[in-house]
C-alpha positions as CSV (number, residue, x, y, z in Angstrom):
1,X,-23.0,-17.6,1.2
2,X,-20.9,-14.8,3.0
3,X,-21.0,-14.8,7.1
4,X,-22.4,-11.7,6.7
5,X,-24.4,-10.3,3.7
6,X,-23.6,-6.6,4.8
7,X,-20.8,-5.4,6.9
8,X,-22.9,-4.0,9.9
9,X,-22.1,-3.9,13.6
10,X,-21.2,-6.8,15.6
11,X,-23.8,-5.5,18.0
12,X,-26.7,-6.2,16.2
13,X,-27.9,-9.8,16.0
14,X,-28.6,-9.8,12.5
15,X,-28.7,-7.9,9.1
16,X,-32.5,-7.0,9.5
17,X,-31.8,-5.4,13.1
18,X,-29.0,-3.0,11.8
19,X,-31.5,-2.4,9.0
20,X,-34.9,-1.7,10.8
21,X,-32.2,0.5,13.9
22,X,-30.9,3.0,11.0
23,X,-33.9,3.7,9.3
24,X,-35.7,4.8,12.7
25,X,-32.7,7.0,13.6
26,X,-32.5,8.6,10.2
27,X,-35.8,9.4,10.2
28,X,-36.8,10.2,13.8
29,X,-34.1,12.2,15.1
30,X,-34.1,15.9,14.2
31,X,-30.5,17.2,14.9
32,X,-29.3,14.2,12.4
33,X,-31.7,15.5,9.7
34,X,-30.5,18.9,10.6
35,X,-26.9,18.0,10.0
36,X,-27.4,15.8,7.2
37,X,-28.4,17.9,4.5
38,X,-30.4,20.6,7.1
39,X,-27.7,22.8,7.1
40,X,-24.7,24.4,4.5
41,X,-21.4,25.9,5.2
42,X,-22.2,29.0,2.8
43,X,-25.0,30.0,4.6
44,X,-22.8,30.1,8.0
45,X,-22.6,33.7,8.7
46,X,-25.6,34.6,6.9
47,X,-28.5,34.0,9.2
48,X,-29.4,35.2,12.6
49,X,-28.9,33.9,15.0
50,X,-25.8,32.4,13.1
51,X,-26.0,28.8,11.6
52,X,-23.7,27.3,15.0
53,X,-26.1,29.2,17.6
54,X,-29.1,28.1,16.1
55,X,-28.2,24.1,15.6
56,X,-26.2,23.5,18.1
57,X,-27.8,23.1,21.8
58,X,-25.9,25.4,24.1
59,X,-24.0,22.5,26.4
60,X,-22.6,21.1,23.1
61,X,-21.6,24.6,22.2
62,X,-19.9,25.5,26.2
63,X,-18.3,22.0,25.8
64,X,-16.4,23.1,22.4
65,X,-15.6,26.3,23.3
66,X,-13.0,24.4,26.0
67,X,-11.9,21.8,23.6
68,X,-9.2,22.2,20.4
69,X,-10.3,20.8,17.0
70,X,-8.0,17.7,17.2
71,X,-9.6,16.9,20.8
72,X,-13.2,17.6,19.0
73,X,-12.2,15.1,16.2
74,X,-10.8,12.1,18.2
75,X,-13.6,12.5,20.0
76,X,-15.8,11.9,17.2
77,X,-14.4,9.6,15.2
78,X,-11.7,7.7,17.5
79,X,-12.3,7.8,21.4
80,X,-14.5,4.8,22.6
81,X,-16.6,6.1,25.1
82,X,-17.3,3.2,27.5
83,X,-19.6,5.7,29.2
84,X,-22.2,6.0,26.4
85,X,-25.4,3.8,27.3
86,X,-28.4,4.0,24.4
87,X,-31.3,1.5,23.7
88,X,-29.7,-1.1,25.7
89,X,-26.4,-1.0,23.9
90,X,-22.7,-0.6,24.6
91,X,-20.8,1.3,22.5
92,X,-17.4,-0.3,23.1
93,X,-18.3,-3.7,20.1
94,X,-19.2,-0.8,17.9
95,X,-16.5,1.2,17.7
96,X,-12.4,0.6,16.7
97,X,-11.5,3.2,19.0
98,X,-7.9,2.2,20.8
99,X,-8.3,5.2,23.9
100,X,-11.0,4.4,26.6
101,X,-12.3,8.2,27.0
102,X,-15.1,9.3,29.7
103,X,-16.1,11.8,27.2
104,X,-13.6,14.8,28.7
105,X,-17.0,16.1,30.2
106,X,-19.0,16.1,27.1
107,X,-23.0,16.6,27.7
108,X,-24.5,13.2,27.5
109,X,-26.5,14.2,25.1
110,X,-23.5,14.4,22.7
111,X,-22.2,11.5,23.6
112,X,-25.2,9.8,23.1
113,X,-25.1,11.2,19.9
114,X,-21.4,10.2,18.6
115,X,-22.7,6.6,19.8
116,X,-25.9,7.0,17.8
117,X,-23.7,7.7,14.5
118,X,-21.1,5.0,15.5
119,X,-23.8,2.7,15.7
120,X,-25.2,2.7,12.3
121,X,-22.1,2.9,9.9
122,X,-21.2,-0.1,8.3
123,X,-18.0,-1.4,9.3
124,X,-15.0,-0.1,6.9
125,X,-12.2,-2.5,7.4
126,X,-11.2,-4.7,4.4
127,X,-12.8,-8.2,5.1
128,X,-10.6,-11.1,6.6
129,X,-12.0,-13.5,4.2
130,X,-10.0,-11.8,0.9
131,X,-6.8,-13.0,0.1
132,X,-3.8,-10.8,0.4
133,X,-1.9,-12.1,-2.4
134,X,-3.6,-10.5,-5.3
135,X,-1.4,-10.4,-8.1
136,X,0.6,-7.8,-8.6
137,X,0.4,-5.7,-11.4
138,X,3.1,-5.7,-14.5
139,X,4.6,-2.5,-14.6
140,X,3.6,-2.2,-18.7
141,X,-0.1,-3.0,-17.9
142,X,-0.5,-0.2,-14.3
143,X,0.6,2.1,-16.7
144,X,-0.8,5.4,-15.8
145,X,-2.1,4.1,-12.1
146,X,-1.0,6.5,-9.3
147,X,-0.6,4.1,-6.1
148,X,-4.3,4.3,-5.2
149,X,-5.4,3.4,-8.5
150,X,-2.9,0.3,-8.4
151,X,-4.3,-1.0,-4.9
152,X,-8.1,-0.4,-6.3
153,X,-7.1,-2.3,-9.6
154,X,-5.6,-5.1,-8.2
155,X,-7.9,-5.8,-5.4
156,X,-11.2,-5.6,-7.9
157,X,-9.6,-7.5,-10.7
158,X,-9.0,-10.7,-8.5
159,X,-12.2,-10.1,-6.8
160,X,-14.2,-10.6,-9.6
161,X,-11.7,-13.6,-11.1
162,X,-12.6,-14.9,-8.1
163,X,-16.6,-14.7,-8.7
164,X,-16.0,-16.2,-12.4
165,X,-14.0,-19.1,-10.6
166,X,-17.2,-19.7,-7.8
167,X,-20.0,-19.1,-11.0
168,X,-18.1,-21.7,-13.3
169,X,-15.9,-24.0,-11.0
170,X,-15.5,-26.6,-13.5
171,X,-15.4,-24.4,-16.7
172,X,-14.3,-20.7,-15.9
173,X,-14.8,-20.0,-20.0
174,X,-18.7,-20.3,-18.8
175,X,-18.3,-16.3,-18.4
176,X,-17.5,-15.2,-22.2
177,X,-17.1,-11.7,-20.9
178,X,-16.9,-9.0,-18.5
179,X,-18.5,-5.5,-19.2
180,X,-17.0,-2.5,-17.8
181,X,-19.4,0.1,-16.9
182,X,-18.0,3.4,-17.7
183,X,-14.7,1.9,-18.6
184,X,-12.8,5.3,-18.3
185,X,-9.3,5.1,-19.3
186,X,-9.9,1.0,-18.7
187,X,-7.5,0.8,-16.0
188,X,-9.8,-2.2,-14.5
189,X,-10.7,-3.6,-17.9
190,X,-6.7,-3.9,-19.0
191,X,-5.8,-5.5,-15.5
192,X,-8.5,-8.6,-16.3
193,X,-8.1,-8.8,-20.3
194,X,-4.2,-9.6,-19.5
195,X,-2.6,-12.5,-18.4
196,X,-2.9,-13.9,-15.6
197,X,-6.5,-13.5,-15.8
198,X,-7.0,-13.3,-19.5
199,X,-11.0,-12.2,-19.3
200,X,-12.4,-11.2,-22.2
201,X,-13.6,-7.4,-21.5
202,X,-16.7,-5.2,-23.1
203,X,-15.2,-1.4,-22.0
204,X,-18.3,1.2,-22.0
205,X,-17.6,4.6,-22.0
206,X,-19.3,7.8,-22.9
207,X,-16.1,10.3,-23.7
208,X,-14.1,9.7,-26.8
209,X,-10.8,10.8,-25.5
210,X,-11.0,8.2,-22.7
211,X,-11.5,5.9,-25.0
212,X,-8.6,6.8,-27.5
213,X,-6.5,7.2,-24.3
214,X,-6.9,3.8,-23.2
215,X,-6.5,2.5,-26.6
216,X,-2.8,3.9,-26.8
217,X,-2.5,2.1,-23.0
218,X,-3.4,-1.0,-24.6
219,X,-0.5,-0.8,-26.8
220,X,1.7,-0.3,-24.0
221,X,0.5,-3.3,-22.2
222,X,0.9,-5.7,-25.6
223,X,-3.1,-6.2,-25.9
224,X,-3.0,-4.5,-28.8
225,X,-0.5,-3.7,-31.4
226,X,0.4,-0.3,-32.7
227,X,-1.0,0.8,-36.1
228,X,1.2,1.3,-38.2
229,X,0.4,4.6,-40.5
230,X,2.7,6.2,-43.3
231,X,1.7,9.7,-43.4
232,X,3.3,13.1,-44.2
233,X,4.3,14.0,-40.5
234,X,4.5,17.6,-40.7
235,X,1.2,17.9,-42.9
236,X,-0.2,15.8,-39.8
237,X,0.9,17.6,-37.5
238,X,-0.2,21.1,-38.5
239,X,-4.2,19.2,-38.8
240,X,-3.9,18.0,-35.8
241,X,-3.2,21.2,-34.0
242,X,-6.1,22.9,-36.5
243,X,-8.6,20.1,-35.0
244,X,-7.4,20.3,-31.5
245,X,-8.3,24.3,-31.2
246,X,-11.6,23.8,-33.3
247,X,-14.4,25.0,-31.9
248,X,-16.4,22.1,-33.3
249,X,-13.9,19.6,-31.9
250,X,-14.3,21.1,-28.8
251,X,-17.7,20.4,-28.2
252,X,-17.7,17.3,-29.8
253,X,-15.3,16.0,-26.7
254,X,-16.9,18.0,-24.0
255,X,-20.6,16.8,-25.2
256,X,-20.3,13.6,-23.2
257,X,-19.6,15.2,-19.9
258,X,-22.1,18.3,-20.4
259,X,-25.2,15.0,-20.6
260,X,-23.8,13.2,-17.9
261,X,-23.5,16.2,-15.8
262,X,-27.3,17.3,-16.5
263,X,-29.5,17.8,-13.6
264,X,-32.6,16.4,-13.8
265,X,-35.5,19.3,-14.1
266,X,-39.4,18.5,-13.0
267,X,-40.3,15.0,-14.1
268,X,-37.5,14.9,-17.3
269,X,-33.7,15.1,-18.3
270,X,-33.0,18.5,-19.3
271,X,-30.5,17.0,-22.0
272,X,-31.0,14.7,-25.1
273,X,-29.7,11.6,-24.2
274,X,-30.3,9.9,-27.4
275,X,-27.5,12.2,-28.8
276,X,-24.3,9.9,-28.4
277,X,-25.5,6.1,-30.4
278,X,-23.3,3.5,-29.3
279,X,-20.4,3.1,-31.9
280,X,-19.1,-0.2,-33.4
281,X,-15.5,-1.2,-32.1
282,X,-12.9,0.5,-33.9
283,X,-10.4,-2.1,-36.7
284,X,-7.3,-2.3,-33.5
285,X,-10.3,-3.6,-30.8
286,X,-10.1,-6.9,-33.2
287,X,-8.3,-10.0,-32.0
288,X,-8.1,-8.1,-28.7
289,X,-9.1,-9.4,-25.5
290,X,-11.0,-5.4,-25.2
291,X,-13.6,-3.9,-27.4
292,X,-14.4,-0.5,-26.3
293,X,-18.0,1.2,-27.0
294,X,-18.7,4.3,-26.8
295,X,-22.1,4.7,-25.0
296,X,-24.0,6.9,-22.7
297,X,-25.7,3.9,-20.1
298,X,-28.9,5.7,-19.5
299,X,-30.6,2.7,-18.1
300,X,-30.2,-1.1,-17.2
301,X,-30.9,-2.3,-20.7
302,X,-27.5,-3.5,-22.4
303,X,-28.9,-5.4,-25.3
304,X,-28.5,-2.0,-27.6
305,X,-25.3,-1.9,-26.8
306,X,-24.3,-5.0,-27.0
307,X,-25.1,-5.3,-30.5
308,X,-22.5,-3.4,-31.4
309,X,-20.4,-5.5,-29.6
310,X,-17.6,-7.9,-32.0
311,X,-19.2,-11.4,-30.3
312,X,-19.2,-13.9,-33.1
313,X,-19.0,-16.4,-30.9
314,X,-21.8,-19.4,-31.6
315,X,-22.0,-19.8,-27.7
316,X,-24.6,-17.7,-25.9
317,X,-23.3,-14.4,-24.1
318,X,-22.8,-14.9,-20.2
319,X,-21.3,-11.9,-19.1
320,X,-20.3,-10.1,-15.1
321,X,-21.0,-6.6,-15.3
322,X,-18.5,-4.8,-13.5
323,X,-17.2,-1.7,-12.2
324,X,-14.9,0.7,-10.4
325,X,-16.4,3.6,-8.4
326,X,-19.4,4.3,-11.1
327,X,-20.8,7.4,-10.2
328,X,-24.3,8.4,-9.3
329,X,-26.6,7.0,-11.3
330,X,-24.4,4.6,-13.3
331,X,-24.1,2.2,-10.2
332,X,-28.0,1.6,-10.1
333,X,-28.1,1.0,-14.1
334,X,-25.5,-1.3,-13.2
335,X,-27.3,-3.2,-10.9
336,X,-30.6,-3.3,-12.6
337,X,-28.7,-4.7,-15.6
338,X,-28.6,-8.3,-13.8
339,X,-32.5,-8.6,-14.0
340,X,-33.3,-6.7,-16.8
341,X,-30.7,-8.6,-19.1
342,X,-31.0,-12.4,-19.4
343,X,-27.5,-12.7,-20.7
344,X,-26.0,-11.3,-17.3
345,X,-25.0,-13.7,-14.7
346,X,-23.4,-11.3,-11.8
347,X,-22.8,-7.9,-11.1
348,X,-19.9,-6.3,-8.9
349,X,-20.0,-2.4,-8.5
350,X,-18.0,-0.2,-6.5
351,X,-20.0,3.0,-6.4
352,X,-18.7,6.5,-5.7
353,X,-20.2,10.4,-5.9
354,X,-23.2,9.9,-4.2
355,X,-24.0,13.9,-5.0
356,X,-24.6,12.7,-8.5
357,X,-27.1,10.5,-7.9
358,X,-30.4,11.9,-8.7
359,X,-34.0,11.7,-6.3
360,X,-36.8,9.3,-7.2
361,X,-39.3,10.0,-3.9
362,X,-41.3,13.5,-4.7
363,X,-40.5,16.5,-1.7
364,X,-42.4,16.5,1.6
365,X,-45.2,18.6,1.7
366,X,-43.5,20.4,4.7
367,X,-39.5,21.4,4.9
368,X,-39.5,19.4,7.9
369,X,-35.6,19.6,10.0
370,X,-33.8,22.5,8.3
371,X,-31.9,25.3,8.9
372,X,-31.6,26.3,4.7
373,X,-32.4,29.5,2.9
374,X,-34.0,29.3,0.0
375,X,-32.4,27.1,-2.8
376,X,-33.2,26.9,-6.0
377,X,-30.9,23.6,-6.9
378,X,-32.3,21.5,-4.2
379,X,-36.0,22.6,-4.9
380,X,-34.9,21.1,-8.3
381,X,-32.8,18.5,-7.4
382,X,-35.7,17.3,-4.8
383,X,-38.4,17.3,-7.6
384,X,-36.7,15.0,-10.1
385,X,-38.7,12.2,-9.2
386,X,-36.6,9.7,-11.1
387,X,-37.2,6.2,-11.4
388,X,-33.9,5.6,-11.4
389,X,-32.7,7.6,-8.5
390,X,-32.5,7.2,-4.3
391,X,-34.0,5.4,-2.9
392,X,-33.4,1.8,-5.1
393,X,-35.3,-0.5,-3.2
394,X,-38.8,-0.4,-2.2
395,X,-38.1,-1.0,1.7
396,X,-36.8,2.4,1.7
397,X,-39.3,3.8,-0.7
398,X,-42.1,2.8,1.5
399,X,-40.5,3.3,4.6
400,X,-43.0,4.6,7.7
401,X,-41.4,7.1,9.5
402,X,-42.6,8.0,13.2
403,X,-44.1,11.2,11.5
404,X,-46.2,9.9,9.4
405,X,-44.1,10.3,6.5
406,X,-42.9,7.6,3.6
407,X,-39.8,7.1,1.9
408,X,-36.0,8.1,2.8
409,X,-34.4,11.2,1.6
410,X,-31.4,12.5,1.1
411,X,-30.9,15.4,-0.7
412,X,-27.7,16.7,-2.4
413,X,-26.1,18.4,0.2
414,X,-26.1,15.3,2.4
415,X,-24.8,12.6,-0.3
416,X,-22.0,15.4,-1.0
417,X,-21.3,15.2,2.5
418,X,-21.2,11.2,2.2
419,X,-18.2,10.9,-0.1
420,X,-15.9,12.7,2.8
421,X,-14.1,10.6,5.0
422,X,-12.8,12.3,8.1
423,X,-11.2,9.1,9.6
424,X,-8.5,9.4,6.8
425,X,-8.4,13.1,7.6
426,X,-4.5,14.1,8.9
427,X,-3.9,17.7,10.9
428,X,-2.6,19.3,7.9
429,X,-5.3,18.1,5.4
430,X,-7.6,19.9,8.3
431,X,-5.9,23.3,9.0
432,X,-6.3,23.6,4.9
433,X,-9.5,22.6,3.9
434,X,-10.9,24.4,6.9
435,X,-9.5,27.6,5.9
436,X,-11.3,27.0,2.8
437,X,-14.6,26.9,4.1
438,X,-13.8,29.8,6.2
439,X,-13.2,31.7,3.4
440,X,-15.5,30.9,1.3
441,X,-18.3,31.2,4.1
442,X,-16.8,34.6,4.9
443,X,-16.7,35.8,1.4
444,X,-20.6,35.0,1.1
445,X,-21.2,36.9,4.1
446,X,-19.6,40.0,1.9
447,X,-21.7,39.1,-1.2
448,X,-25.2,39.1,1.2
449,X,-23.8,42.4,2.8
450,X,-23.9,44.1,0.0
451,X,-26.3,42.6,-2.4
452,X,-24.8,40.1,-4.9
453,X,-26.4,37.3,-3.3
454,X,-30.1,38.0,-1.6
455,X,-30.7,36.9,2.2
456,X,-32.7,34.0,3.3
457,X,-36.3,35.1,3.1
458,X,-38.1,35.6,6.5
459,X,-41.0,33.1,5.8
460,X,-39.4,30.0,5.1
461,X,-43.5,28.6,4.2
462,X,-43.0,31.0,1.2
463,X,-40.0,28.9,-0.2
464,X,-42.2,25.8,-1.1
465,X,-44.7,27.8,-3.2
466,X,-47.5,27.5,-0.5
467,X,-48.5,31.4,-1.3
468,X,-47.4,31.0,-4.6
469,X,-43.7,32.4,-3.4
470,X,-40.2,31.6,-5.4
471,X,-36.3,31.2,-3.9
472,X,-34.5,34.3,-3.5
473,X,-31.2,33.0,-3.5
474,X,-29.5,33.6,-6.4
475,X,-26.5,31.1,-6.7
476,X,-22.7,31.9,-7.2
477,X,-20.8,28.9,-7.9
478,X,-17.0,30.1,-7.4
479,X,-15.5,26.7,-7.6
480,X,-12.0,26.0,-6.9
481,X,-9.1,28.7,-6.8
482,X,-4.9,28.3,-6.8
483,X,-3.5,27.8,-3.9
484,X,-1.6,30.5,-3.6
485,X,-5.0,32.3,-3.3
486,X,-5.2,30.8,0.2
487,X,-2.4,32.3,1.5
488,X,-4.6,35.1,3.1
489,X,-8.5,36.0,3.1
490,X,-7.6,39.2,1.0
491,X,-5.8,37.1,-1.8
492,X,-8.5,35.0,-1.5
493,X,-11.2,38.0,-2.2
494,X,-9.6,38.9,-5.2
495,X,-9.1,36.4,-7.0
496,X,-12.8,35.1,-6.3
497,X,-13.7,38.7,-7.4
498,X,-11.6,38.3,-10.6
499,X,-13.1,34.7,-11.4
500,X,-16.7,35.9,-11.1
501,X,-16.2,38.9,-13.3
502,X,-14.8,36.5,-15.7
503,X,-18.2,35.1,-15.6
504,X,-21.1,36.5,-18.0
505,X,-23.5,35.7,-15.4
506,X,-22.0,37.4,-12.9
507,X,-20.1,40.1,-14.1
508,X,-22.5,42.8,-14.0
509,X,-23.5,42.2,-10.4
510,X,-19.9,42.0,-9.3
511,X,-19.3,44.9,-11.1
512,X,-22.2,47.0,-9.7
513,X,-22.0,45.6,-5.8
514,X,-18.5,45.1,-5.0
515,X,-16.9,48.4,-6.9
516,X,-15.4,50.1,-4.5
517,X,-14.7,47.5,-2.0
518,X,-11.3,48.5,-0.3
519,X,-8.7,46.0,1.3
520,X,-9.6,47.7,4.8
521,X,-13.1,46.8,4.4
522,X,-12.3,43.2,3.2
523,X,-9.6,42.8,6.1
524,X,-12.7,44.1,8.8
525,X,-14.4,41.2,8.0
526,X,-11.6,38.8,9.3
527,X,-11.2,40.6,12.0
528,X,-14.7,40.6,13.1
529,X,-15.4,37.2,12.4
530,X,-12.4,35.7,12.7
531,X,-13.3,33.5,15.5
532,X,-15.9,32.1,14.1
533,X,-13.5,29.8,11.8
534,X,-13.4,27.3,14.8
535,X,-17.0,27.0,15.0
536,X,-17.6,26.7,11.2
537,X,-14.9,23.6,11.7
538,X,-16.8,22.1,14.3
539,X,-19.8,22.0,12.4
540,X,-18.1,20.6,9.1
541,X,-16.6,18.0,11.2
542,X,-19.7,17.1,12.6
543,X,-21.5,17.1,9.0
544,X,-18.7,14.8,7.5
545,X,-18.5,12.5,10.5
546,X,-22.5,12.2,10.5
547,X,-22.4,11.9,6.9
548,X,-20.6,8.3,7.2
549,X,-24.5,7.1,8.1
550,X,-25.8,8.7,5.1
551,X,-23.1,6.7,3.0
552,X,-24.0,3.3,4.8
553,X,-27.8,3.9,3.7
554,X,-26.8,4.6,0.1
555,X,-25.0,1.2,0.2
556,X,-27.6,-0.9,2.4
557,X,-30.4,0.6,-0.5
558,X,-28.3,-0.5,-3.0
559,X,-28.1,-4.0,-1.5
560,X,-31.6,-4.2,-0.3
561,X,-32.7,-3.5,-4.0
562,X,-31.0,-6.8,-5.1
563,X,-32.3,-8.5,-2.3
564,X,-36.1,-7.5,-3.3
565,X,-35.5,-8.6,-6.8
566,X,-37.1,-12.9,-7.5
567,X,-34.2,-13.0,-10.2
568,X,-31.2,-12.5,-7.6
569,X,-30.2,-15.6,-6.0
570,X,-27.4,-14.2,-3.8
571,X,-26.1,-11.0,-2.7
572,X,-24.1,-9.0,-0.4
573,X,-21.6,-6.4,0.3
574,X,-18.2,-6.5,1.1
575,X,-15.4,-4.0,2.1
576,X,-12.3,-4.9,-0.8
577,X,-10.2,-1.7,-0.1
578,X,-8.0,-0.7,2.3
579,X,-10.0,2.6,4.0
580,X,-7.3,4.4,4.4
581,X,-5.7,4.2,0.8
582,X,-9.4,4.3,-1.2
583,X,-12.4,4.9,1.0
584,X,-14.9,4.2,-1.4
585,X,-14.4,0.5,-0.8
586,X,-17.7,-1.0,-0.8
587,X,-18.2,-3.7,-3.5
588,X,-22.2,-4.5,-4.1
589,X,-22.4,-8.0,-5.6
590,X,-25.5,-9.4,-7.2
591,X,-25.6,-13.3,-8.4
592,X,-28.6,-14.4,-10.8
593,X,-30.5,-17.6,-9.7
């Protein structure tokens, strides 16, 4: 049994403590709810009074206005603030801060604040109790790992060789196999099928070109040989360029993606997710230590799949399900997989874009803390009400908030939010993606101006249908532009105009609202709100530094879920990565009693 079965605060006594602290905070205090998922960056210049007058109280805002966005930042994230006294608790066994700060003058009621957040993340230091001599990689089998990918691969892979060794101390073969839960190009899968380890792997993955990808790595790492074909070369050559420009072929590849992308609509999956059947391993999978399936995972139920799996074993399966930053939903069919399948022994999952996880708990009759206009993806996203979504466990599900309320939300904007991590953040990393936001929150403020994109509606009660009213935003998803489109706000502006008239869905209203626009007119706009790039920084900062709670809860769900479950006879949470080299580096391991 680990000292610890979750990595919380040394200031709270015990697991249950840190638990029963967080979920009052979450819930209680406004300004958190208003940050967490209450607000968006798009919507910065929009509204009046402007998004940083109206949710920020006016001592926090006369204390930034005298303070540079490195100060703001260390003082967030790194300063321990020996001054901060809250519920009885110091701040100082909290925090990993190496400057004692009085808080440069700060209002207490932001320092109270920054030690309220502080408080309830889970610690993020990779635990004392792993080894630092994890085998190093063979150059032939990290083929294709960047750095990061090396350190996540290595670390995992003798994590879990080290579960199969505690599960079956006198017989590691006990484990006939590990299944990789959207396997990808099998980076994990490849580091435990070859020696030293030697695991037998079951590689799960929805795309097809993943698949073939990792199926040519193989080669290159000696699990599998090379077929050998005799073939007319340029005759293959000339069909293989015909296929690769196929329309047909095109969609074939992208189909995977397109269903795991879905959002969920009203109570059902607005895609068919019956259309990929899992697919028997290909001839080369044979005699290898990895057979590769393709398969959507749309719930906890492997024994579909598995039947497609080359076991001819006589022995019973007894597998670990494994995986390496799953995203969303995969993570939770991960985890239910150890009580819903008898042949499962263990699971351990790192989990990672929580903005793809979808919402089990139905909206809140009233809006409650937010700042938002009218949005038609989060009235959706809100209203999934999927079993299989946040919360996991039923002490979340049921939680009874001061309000009156049940359950813990989070809604999409916040578990975007969640996969930031500002203490990794360096000064140049900053001054870019700030000017991003700027931008982009400046460009909206020109697509409201002059009608693109309707303003908020003045009665936010008519947003959740109570008079039988409908959202009025209409969204523009620009996505990401070159970089050289940074350079200055009017590159910026016109390439954004040239995407979105690129866009059938857009291109008319582009056409018919920004015709015209002059590089004077587009230049006005930085000039007059120039100064507001500062305090749209401030407020991201404080969004992504708040944000690290709304992580911690995703995690301490996903744990509590296990724990709930009669079938689980041990579980816990550990930190495996280094922070600053892969911040997603929360393992969530399940044992079967």
């Amino acid at each position: 049994m680990r000292q610890k079965p979750v990595p919380f605060p040394e200031c709270f006594s015990d697991v249950d403590e840190y638990v029963e602290s967080t979920l009052d905070f979450i819930s209680s205090s406004e300004l958190f709810k208003k940050i967490c998922g209450g607000v968006h960056i798009l919507e910065f210049l929009t509204q009046d009074p402007d998004l940083y007058t109206a949710l920020l109280p006016s001592d926090w805002r006369q204390f930034f206005e005298s303070q540079d966005i490195a100060t703001i930042l260390d003082l967030l994230l790194r300063d321990e603030l020996l001054s901060i006294e809250s519920s009885g608790r110091s701040a100082a066994p909290c925090s990993q801060e190496s400057q004692t700060s009085d808080g440069l003058g700060a209002p207490a009621s932001l320092l109270d604040y920054i030690k309220q957040i502080r408080l309830h993340i889970l610690d993020r230091q990779k635990s004392t109790s792993l080894t630092s001599n994890n085998l190093a990689l063979p150059r032939h089998v990290a083929v294709g790992m960047n750095s990061k990918k090396t350190h996540e691969v290595s670390n995992l892979s003798a994590y879990v060789d080290n579960i199969v060794s505690e599960l079956s101390p006198q017989n590691p073969d006990q484990i006939s196999h590990l299944v990789d839960f959207g396997s990808g190009q099998n980076y994990l899968g490849r580091a435990l099928a070859s020696p030293a380890y030697n695991r037998k792997v079951i590689a799960i993955e929805s795309k097809p070109l993943n698949i073939d990808g990792a199926r040519s790595m193989d080669v290159t790492a000696k699990l599998a040989k090379k077929e050998i074909m005799l073939r007319d070369k340029k005759q293959y050559r000339s069909e293989q360029k015909t296929k690769k420009h196929s329309p047909g072929t095109l969609a074939q590849n992208c189909h995977a993606l397109q269903l795991l992308d879905a959002m969920p609509v009203g109570n059902s999956i607005a895609c068919d997710i019956h259309a990929i059947q899992p697919t028997k391993p290909a001839r080369n999978d044979k005699g290898s230590n990895v057979q590769y399936i393709q398969s959507i995972i749309q719930d906890g139920d492997l024994s579909s799949i598995l039947s497609y799996s080359d076991t001819s074993s006589p022995s019973p399966l007894r597998l670990i399900v494994v995986s390496l930053h799953s995203c969303g939903n995969l993570l939770h069919h991960g985890l239910r997989s150890l009580v819903i399948n008898p042949s499962v022994q263990a699971v351990a999952l790192v989990g990672c874009c929580y903005n793809l996880l979808t919402e089990r708990l139905p909206p809140t009759s009233s809006r409650g803390a937010t700042l938002r206009s009218p949005n038609l993806r989060l009235e959706q996203t809100s209203s999934a009400c999927d079993p299989h979504g946040f919360p996991m466990s039923e002490r979340l599900a049921t939680y009874k908030q001061r309000n009156g309320s049940t359950g813990i939300r989070f809604n999409v904007t916040a578990r975007m939010m969640a996969v930031q991590a500002p203490g990794n953040w360096t000064e140049k990393e900053c001054t870019s993606f700030f000017t991003r936001h700027f931008y982009r929150a400046l460009f909206q403020k020109i697509l409201v101006d002059r009608g693109v994109v309707d303003a908020e509606v003045a009665d936010s009660e008519d947003i959740m249908g109570k008079r039988g009213g409908s959202p009025k935003v209409n969204p523009i998803i620009l996505g990401s532009l070159r970089k050289a489109c940074y350079t200055s706000f009017l590159s910026y502006v016109r390439a954004a105009i040239e995407k979105l008239e690129s866009n059938p869905n857009h291109a008319a209203s582009i056409d018919r609202y920004l015709a015209g626009l002059t590089d004077e007119e587009i230049l006005s706009y930085e000039t007059a709100y120039g100064h507001k790039k500062k305090q749209l920084s401030i407020v991201w900062s404080l969004m992504a530094f708040s944000a690290q709670v709304v992580e911690s809860v995703i995690v301490m769900d996903r744990w509590q879920w296990l724990r709930e479950q009669k079938e689980v006879k041990e579980c816990w949470v550990e930190n495996i990565f280094d922070y600053r080299i892969s911040p997603r580096n929360l393992v969530v391991v399940g044992i079967k009693g």
